[in-house]
Backbone bond lengths (Angstrom), bond angles and torsions (degrees), N, CA, C in turn:
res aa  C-N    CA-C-N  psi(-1)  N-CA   C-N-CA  omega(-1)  CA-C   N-CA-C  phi
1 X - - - 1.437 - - 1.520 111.10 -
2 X 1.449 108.74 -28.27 1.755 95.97 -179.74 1.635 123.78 -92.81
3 X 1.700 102.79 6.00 1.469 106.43 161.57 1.590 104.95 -80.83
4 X 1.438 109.38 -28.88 1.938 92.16 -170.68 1.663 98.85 -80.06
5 X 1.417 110.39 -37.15 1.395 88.58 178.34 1.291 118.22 -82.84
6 X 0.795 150.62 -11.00 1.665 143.75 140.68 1.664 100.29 -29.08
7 X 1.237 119.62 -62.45 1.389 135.45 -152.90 1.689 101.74 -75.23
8 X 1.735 122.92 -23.85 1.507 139.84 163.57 1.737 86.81 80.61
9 X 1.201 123.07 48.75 1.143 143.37 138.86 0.965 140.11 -70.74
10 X 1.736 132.82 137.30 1.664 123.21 163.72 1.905 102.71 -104.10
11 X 1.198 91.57 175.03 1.269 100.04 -159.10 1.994 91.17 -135.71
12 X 0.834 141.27 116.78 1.711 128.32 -158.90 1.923 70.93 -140.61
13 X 1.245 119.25 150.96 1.432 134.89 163.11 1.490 124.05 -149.97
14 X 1.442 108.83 -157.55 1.495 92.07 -147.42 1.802 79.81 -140.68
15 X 1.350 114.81 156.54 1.802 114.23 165.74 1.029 101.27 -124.25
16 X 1.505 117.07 158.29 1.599 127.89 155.32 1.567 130.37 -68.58
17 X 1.369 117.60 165.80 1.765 101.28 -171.41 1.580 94.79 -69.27
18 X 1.520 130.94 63.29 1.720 105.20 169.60 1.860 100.84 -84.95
19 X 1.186 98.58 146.07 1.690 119.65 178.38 1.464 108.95 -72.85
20 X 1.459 123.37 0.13 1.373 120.13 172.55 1.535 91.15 -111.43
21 X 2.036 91.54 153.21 0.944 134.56 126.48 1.805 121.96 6.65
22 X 1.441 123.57 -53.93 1.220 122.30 -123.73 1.700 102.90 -105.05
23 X 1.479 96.67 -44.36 1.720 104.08 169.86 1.480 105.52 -47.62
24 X 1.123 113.86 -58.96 2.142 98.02 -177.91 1.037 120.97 -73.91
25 X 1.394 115.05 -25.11 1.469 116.64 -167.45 1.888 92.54 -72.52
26 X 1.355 117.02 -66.82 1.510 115.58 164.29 1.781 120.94 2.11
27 X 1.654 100.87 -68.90 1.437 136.35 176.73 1.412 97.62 -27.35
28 X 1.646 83.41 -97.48 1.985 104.90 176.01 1.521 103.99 -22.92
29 X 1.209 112.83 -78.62 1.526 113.57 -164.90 1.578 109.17 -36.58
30 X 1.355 119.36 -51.00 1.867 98.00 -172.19 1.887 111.23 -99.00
31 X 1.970 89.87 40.74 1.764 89.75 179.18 1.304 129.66 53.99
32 X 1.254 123.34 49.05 1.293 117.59 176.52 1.675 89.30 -93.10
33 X 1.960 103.29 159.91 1.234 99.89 -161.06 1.632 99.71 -111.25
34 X 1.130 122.58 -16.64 1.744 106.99 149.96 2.232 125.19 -113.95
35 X 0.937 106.41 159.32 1.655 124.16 -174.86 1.553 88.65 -119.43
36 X 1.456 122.86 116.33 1.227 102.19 137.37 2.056 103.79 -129.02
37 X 1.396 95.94 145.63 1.041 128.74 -157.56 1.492 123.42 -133.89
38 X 1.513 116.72 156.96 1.652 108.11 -174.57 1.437 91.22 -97.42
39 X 1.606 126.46 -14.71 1.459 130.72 -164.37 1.585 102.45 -94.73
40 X 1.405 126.43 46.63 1.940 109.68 -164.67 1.580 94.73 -55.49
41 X 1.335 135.59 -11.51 1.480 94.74 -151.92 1.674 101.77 -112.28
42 X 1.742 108.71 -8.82 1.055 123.05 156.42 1.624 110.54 -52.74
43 X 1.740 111.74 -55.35 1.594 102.46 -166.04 1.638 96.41 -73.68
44 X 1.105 160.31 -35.16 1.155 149.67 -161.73 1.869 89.16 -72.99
45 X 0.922 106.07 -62.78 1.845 101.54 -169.49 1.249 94.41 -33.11
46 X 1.732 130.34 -56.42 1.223 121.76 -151.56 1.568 133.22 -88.98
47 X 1.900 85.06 4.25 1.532 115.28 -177.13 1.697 83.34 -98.24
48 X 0.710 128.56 15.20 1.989 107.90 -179.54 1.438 125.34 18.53
């Protein structure tokens, strides 16, 4: 993440169908600025 922001980049990505928690939560944690996902309402829960 601190080469794209160096670079004044976004970085938006994509997860697989995993049934955990952990792939977005991962995401969120090092700020990437898009999730796209088959779970939106999972990643919004986990965006608080």
């Amino acid at each position: 993440m601190k080469a794209t922001r160096d670079h004044d980049l976004n970085l938006n990505v994509w997860t697989n169908f995993d049934e955990s928690d952990q792939p977005i939560d991962a995401l969120l944690a090092v700020e990437v600025d898009g999730v796209i996902t088959g779970f939106p309402e999972r990643a919004l829960r986990l965006r608080g």
